[in-house]
N, C-alpha and C positions, 0 to 999 in steps of 0.2 A: 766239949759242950759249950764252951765260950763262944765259938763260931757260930752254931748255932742259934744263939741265944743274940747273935749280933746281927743276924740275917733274920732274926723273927723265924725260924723255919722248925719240925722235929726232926730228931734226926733220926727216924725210924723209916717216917712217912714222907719226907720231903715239903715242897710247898705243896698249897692248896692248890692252883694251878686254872684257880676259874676266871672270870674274865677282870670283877673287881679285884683280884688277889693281883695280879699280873700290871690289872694299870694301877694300883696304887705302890707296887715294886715297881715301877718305872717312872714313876713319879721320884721316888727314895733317889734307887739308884740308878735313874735315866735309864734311855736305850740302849739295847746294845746291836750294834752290827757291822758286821766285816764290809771295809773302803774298798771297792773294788780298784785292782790296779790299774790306772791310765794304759789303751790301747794307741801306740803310737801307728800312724801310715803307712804304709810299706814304703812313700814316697822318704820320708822321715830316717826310716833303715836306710834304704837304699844310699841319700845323702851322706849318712854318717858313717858311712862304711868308707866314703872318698875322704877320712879324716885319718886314717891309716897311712902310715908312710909306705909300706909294703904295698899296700895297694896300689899308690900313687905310683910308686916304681914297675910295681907289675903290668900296669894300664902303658907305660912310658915303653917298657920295653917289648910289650905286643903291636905298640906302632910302629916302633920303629921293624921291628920283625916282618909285620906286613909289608913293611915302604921296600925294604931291600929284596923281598920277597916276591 
């Protein structure tokens, strides 16, 4: 019951849920809403994929494979 009594809310019925009920809970206790995560470039992947040492060797030894090739 403490929760409820700490959020102003019943705990049968919930909130009121009308428009003044809502902006003055956001007033209280702000907005709430999910940060979307940064979409990175593919140009971005692509770069940071040549930060792999595996990679770097694999890139090395496909040229040299071609050249003898």
């Amino acid at each position: 019951m403490g929760l409820c009594q700490l959020v102003n809310t019943d705990k049968d019925s919930g909130i009121i849920g009308d428009m003044t009920d809502i902006k003055r809970r956001q007033e209280i206790y702000g907005r709430h809403f999910i940060a979307m995560p940064k979409i990175e470039s593919f140009i971005t992947l692509l770069a940071r994929q040549f930060e792999d040492t595996n990679v770097i060797f694999l890139m090395w030894a496909a040229t040299i494979y071609l050249g003898i090739s």
